[in-house]
DRENDO-1510 file (C-alpha; in Angstrom, 1 decimal, always signed):
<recs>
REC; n; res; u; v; w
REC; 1; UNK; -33.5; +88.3; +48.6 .
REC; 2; UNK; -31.4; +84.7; +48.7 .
REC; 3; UNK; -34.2; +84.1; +45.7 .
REC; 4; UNK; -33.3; +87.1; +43.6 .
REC; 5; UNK; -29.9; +86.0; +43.8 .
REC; 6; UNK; -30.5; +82.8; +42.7 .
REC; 7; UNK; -32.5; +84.1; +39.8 .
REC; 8; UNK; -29.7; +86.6; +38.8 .
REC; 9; UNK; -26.9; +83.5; +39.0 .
REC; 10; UNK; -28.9; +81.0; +36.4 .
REC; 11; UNK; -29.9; +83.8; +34.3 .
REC; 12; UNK; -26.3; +85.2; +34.2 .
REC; 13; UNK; -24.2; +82.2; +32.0 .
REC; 14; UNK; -27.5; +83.0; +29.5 .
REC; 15; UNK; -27.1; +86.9; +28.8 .
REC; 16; UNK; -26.9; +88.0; +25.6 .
REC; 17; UNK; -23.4; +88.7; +24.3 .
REC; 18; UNK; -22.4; +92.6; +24.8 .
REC; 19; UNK; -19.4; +93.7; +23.7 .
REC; 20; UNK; -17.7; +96.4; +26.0 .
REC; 21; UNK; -15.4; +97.7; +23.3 .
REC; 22; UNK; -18.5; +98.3; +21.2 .
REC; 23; UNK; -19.7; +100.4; +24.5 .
REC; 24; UNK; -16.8; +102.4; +24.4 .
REC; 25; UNK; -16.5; +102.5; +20.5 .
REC; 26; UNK; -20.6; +103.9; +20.5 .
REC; 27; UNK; -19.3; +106.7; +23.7 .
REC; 28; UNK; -16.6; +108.0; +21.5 .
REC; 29; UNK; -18.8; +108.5; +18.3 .
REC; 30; UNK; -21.7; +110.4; +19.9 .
REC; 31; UNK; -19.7; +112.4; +22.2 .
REC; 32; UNK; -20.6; +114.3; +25.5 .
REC; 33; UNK; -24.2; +113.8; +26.2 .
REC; 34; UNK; -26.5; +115.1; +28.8 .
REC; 35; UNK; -26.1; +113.5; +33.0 .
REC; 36; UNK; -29.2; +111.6; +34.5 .
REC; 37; UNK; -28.9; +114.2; +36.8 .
REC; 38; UNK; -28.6; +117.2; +33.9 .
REC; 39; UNK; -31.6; +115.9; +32.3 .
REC; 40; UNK; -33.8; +116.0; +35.3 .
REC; 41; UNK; -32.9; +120.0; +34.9 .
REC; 42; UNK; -33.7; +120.0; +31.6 .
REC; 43; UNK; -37.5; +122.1; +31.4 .
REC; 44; UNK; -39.0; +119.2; +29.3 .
REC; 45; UNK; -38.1; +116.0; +31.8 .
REC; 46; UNK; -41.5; +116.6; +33.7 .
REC; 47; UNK; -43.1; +116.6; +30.1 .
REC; 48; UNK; -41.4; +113.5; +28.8 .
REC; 49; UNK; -44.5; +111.4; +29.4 .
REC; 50; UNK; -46.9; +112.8; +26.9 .
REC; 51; UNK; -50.6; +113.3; +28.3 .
REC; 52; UNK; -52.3; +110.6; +26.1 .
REC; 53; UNK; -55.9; +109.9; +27.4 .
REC; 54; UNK; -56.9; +106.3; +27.1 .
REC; 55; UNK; -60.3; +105.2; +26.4 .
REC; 56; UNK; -60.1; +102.7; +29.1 .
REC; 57; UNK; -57.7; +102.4; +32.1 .
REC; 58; UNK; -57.4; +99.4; +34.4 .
REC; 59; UNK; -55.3; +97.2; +36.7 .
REC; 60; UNK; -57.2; +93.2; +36.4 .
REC; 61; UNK; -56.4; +90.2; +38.1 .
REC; 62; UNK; -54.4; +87.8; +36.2 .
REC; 63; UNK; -52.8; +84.3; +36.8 .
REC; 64; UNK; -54.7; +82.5; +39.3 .
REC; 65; UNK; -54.0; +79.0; +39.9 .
REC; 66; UNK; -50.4; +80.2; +37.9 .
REC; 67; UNK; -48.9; +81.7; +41.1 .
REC; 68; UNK; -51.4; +84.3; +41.4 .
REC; 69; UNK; -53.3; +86.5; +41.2 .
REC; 70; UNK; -51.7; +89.4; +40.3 .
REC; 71; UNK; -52.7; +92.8; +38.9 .
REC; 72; UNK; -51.8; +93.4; +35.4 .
REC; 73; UNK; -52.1; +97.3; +34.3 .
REC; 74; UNK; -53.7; +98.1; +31.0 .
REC; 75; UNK; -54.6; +100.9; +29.0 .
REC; 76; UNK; -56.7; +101.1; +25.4 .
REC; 77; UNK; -56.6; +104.1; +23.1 .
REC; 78; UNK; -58.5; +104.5; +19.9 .
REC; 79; UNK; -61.6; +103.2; +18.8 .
REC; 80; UNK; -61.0; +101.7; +15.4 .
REC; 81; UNK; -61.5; +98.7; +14.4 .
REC; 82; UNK; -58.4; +97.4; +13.7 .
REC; 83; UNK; -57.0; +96.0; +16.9 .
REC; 84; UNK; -53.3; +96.4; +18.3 .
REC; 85; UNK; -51.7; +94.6; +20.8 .
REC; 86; UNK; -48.3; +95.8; +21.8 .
REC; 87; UNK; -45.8; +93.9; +23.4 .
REC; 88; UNK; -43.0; +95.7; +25.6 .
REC; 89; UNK; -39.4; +94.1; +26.1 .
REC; 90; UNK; -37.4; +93.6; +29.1 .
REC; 91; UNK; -37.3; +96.3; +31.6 .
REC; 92; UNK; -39.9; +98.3; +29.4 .
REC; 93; UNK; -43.2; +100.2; +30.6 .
REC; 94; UNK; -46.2; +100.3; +28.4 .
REC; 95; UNK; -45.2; +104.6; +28.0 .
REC; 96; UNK; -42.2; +103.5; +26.1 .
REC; 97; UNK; -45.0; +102.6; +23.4 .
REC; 98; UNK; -46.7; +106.3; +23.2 .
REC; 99; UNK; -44.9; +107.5; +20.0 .
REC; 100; UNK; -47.3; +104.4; +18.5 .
REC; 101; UNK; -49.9; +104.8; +21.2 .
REC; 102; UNK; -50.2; +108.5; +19.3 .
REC; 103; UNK; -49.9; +107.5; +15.9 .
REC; 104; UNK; -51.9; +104.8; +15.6 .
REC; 105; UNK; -54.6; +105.7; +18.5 .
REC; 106; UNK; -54.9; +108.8; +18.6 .
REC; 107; UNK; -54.0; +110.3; +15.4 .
REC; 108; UNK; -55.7; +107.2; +13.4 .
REC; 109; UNK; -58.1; +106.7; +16.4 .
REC; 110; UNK; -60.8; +106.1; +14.0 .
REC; 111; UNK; -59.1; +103.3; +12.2 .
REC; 112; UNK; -57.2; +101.8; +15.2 .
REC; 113; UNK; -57.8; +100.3; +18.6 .
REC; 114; UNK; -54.4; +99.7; +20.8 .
REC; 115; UNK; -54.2; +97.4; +23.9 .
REC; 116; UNK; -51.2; +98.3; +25.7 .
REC; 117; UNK; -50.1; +97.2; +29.0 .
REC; 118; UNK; -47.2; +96.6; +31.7 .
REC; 119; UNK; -46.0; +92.5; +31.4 .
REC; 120; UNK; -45.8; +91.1; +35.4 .
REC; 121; UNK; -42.6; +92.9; +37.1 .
REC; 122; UNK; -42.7; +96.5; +35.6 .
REC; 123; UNK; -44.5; +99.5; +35.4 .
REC; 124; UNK; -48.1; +99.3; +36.9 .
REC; 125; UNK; -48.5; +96.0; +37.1 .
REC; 126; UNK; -47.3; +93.5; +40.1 .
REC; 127; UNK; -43.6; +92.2; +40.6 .
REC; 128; UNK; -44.6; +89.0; +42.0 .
REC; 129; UNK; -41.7; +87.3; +43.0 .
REC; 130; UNK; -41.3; +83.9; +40.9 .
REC; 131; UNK; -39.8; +82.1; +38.1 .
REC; 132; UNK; -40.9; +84.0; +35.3 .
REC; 133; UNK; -40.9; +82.3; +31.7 .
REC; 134; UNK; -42.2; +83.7; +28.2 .
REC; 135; UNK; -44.8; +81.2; +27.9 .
REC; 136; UNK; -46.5; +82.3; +31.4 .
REC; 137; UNK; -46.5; +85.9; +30.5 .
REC; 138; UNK; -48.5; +84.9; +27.4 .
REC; 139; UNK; -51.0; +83.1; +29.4 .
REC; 140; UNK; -51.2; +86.4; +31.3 .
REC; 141; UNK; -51.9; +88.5; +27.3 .
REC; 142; UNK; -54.2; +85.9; +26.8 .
REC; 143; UNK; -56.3; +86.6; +30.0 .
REC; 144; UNK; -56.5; +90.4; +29.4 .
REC; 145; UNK; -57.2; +89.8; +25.6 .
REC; 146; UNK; -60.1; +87.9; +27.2 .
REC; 147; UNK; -60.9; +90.4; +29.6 .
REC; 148; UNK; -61.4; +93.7; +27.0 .
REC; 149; UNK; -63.2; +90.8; +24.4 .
REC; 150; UNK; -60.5; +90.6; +21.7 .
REC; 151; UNK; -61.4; +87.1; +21.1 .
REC; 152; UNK; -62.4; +86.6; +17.4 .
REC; 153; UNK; -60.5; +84.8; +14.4 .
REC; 154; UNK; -57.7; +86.7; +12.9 .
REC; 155; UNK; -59.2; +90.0; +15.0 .
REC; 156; UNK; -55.8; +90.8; +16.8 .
REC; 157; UNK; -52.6; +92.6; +15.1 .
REC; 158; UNK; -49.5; +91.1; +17.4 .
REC; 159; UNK; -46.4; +93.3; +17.9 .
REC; 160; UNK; -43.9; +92.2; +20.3 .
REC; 161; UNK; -40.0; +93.8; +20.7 .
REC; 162; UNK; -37.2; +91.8; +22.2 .
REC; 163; UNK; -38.5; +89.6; +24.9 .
REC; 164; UNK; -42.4; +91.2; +23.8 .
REC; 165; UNK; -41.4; +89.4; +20.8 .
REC; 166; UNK; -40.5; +86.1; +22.6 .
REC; 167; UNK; -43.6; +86.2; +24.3 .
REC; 168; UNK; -45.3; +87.2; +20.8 .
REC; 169; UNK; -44.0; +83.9; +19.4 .
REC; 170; UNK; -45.6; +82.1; +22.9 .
REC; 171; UNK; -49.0; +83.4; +22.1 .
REC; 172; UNK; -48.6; +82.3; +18.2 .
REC; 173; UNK; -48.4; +79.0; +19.7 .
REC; 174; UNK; -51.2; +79.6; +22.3 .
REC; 175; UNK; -54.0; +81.2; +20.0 .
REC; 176; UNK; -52.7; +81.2; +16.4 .
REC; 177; UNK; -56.2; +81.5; +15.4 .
REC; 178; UNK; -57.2; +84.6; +16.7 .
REC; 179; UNK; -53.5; +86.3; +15.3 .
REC; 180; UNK; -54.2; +88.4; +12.1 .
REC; 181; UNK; -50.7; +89.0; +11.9 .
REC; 182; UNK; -47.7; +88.2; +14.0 .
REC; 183; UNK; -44.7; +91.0; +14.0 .
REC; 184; UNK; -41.6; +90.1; +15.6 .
REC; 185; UNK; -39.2; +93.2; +16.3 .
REC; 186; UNK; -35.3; +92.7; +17.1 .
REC; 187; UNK; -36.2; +89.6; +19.0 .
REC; 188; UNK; -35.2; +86.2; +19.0 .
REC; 189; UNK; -36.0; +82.4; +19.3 .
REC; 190; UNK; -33.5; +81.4; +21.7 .
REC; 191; UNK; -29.9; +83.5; +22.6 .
REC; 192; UNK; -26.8; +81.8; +20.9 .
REC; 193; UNK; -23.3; +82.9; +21.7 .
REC; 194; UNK; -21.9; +85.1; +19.4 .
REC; 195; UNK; -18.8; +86.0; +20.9 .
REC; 196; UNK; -15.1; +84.0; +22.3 .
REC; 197; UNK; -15.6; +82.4; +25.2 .
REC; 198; UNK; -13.1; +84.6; +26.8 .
REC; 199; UNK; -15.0; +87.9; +25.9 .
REC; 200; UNK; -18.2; +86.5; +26.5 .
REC; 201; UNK; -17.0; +85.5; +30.7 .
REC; 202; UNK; -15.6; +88.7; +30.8 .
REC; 203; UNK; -18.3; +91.0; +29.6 .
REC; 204; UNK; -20.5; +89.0; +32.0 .
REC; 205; UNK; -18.4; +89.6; +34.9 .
REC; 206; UNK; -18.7; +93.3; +34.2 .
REC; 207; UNK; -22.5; +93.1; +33.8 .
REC; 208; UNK; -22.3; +92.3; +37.6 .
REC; 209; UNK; -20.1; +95.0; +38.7 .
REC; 210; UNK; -22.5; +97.5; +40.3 .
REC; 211; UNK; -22.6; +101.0; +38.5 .
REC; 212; UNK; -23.9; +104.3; +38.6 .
REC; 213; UNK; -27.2; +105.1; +36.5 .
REC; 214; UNK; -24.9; +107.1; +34.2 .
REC; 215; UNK; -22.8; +104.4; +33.4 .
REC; 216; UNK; -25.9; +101.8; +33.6 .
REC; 217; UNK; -27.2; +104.5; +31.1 .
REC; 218; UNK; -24.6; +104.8; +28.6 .
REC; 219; UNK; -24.2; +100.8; +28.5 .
REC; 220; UNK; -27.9; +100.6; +27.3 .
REC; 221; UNK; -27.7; +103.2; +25.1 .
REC; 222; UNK; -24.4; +101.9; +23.5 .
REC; 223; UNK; -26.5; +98.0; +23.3 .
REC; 224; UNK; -30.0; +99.2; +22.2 .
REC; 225; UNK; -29.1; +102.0; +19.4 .
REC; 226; UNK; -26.7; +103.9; +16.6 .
REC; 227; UNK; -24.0; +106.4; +17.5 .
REC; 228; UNK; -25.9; +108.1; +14.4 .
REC; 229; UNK; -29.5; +108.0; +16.0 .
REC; 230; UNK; -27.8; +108.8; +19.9 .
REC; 231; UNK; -26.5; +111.7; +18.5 .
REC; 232; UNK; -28.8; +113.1; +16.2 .
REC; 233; UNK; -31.3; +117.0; +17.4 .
REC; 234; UNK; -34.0; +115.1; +19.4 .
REC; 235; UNK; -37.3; +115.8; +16.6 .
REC; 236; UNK; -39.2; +114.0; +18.5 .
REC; 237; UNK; -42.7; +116.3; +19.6 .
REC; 238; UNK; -42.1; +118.4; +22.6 .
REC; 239; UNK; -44.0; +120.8; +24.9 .
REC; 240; UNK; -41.3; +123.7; +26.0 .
REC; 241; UNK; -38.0; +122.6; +24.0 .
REC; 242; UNK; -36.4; +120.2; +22.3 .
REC; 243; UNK; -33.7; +118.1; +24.4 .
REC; 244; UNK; -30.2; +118.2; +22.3 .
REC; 245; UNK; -30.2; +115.0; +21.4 .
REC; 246; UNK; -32.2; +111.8; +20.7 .
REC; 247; UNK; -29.7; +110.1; +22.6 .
REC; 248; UNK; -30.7; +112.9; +26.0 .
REC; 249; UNK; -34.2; +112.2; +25.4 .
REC; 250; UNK; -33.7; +108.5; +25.7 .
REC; 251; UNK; -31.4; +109.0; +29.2 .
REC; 252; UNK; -34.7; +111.3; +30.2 .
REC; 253; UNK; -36.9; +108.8; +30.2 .
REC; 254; UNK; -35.3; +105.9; +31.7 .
REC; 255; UNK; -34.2; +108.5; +34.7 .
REC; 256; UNK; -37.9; +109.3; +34.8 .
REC; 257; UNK; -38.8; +105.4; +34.7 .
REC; 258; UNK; -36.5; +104.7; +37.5 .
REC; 259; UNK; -37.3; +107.6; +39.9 .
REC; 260; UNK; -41.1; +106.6; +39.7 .
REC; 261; UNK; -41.6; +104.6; +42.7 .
REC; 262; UNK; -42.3; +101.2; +42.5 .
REC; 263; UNK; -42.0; +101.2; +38.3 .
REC; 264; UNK; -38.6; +99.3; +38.1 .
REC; 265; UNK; -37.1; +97.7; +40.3 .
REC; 266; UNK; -34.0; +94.5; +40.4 .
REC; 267; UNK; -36.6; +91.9; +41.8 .
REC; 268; UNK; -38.9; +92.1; +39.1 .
REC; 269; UNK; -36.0; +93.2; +36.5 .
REC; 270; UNK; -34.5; +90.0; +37.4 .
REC; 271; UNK; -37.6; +87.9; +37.2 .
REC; 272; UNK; -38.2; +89.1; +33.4 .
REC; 273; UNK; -34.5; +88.7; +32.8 .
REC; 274; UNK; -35.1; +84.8; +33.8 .
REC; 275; UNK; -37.9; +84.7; +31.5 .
REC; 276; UNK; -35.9; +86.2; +28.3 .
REC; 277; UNK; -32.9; +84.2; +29.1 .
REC; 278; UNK; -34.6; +81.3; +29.1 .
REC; 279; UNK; -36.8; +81.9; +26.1 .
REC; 280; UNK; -36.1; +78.5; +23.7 .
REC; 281; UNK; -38.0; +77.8; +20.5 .
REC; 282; UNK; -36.2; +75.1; +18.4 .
REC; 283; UNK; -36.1; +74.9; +14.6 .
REC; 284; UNK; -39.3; +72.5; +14.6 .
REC; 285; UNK; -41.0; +74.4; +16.8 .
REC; 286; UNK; -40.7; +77.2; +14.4 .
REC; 287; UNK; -41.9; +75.6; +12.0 .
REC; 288; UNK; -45.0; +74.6; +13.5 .
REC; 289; UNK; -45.6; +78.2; +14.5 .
REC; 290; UNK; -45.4; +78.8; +11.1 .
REC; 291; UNK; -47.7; +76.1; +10.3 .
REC; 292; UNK; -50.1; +77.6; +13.0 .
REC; 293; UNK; -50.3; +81.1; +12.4 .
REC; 294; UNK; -49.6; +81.0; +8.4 .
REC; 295; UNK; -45.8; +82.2; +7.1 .
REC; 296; UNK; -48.1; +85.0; +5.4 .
REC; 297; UNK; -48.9; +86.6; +8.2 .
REC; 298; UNK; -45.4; +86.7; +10.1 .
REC; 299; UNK; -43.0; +89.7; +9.8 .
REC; 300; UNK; -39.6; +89.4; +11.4 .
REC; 301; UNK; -38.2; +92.5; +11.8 .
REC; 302; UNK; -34.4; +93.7; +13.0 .
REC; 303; UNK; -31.2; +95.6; +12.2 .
REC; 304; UNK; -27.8; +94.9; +11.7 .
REC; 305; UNK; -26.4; +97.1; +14.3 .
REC; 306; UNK; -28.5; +95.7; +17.1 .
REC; 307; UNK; -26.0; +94.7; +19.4 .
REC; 308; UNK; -28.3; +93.7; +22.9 .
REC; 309; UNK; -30.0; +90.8; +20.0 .
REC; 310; UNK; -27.3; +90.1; +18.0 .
REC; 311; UNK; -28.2; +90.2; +13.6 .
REC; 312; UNK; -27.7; +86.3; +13.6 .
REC; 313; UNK; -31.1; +85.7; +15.9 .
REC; 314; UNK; -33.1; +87.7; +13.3 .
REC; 315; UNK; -31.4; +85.4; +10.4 .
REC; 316; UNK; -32.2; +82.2; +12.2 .
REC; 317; UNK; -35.7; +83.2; +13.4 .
REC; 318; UNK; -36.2; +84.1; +9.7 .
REC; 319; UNK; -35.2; +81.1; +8.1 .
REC; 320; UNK; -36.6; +78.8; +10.7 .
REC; 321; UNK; -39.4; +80.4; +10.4 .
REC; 322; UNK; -39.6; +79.5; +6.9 .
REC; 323; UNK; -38.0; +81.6; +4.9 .
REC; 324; UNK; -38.9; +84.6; +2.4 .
REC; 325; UNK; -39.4; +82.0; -0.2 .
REC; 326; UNK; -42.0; +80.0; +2.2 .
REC; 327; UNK; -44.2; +83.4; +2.9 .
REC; 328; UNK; -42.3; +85.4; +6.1 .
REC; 329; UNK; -42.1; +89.1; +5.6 .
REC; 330; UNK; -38.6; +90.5; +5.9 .
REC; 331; UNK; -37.8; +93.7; +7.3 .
REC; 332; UNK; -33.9; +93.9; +7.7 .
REC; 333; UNK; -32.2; +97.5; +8.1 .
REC; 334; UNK; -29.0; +98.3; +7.9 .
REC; 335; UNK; -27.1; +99.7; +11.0 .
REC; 336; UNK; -30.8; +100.2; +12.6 .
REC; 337; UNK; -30.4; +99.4; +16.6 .
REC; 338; UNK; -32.2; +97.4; +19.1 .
REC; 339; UNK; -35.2; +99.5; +18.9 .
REC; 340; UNK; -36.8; +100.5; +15.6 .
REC; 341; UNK; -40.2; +102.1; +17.1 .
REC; 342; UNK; -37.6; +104.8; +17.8 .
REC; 343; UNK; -35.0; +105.2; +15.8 .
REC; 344; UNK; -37.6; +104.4; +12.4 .
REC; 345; UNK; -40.7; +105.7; +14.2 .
REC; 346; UNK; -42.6; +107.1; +10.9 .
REC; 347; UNK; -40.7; +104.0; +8.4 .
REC; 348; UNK; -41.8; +101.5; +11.3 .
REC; 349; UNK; -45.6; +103.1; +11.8 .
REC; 350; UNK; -45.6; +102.6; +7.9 .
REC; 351; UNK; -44.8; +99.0; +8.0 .
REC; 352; UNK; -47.1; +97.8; +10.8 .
REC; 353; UNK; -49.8; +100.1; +9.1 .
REC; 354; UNK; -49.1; +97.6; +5.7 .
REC; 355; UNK; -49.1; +94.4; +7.7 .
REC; 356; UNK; -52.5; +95.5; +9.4 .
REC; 357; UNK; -53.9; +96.7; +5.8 .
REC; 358; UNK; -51.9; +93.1; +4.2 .
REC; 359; UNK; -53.3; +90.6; +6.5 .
REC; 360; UNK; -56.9; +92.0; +7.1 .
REC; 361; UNK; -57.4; +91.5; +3.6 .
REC; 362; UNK; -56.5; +87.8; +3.7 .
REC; 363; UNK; -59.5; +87.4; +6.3 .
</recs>
């Protein structure tokens, strides 16, 4: 416990900067939205995990001689192929993927292969209890692309989010060989400050305070999306009825994530938190990814209302990168949130479908 502590103390000066009158600004806009506890009533909470049947399902050891081994969870679906690999953020289970999980293996099965999985400290997969960084949770992508043989030049599509984009970039620099194209989503190279130094000590203080999974709810939703998405009818597929909004579906499944025993919990929350807040690529090592993987092949990808990675990262990452004029795709949307898989899902599954169709024809 002393060590979790210790974790959550050096990764707390490095937070990004979330802005609590943005929180409250975000709860007045979308109004009264459904409980944690409202949604568990709700008929469709047991069906908010969609029965998607991989084509393979295992848990393989990873990371020995690295601090382990440790069991990493994995699941493929489709048989096309065109390879995916999909790259969850921080505090994010590889079911937060099966919107694309469905669309691109399942639906497009034929055309598509995706490799999904649970990064060390969520889900399925171990929470061993050690200094996580980006870099070693790409040496644990690398070992499972390995393991299920996804090992040829310029065979794998690369999509990371957030910190599944930080470790994204880690593996550009690992194998940029075998990349066919790299696809950074609201992610960034390092965090920068982006508020007063006041506002930034006191928005950390209150990230401290402990709260109930209502309010832990609402300030997630408030960081990671639009009051126009939040509060939108939920269109998303169900199996008995809708949920009002896309903002009640979102609370659903993050209850159902953190009443699954064992799927999240603070130590290995804390250890991935390490690893984002820690995450540091300078200008010239952009570059050199850049160099590496070929500016052609690289999409950065982010909106303007992301307020849990700040608009300036995707600027910088873009430009260091760079630049449109040296090859990087841009993919900037205005007032989109943290996470465009959701809020974009069929304007985001067209994009990744171009940059799979773009790049495989440079091979």
């Amino acid at each position: 416990m002393e060590v979790v502590r210790n974790l959550g103390a050096q990764v707390y000066a490095r937070l990004p900067d979330l802005n609590q009158d943005h929180h409250h600004s975000i709860t007045e806009q979308i109004g009264r939205q459904l409980s944690a506890e409202e949604v568990q009533r709700h008929p469709e909470f047991q069906h908010i995990n969609w029965d998607l049947a991989p084509d393979k399902r295992e848990r393989i050891d990873v990371a020995s001689g690295r601090g382990g081994p440790f069991k990493l969870a994995y699941e493929l679906h489709g048989k096309g192929p065109r390879k995916i690999l999909w790259i969850m953020g921080l505090g994010g289970y590889m079911k937060a993927w099966q919107r694309q999980t469905k669309d691109f293996g399942h639906t497009e099965g034929e055309k598509y292969t995706c490799l999904i999985f649970d990064n060390r400290g969520i889900g399925e997969s171990d929470k061993p209890l050690l200094r996580y960084t980006t870099s070693e949770m790409a040496k644990d992508v690398i070992e499972l692309l390995d393991h299920v043989g996804w090992t040829d030049d310029r065979s794998v599509h690369v999509v990371g989010i957030s910190m599944g984009g930080m470790i994204a970039q880690e593996l550009g620099v690992l194998i940029p060989d075998r990349i066919c194209s790299l696809n950074l989503i609201s992610t960034a190279p390092r965090i920068v400050r982006t508020l007063p130094y006041l506002e930034n000590i006191r928005n950390r203080i209150n990230l401290m305070i402990p709260k109930s999974m209502d309010a832990q709810l609402s300030k997630v939703k408030a960081d990671c999306y639009s009051a126009e998405w939040l509060k939108s009818a939920d269109a998303t597929e169900h199996v008995k009825e809708p949920f009002p909004t896309n903002g009640d579906r979102f609370t659903a499944g993050e209850v159902y994530k953190r009443l699954s025993p064992g799927a999240f919990t603070r130590q290995g929350f804390l250890c991935q938190l390490y690893a984002a807040g820690f995450h540091h690529k300078s200008a010239a090592q952009l570059r050199q990814l850049g160099d590496a993987v070929g500016r052609d092949r690289i999409l950065v990808l982010h909106g303007t209302g992301d307020h849990m990675i700040d608009f300036v990262h995707a600027k910088m990452m873009l430009e260091e990168l760079g630049g449109e004029e040296g090859g990087v795709t841009k993919s900037f949307h205005q007032g989109m949130g943290h996470v465009a898989p959701l809020e974009k899902r069929q304007e985001f599954r067209r994009i990744i479908a171009e940059r799979v169709e773009t790049t495989e024809k440079m091979n």
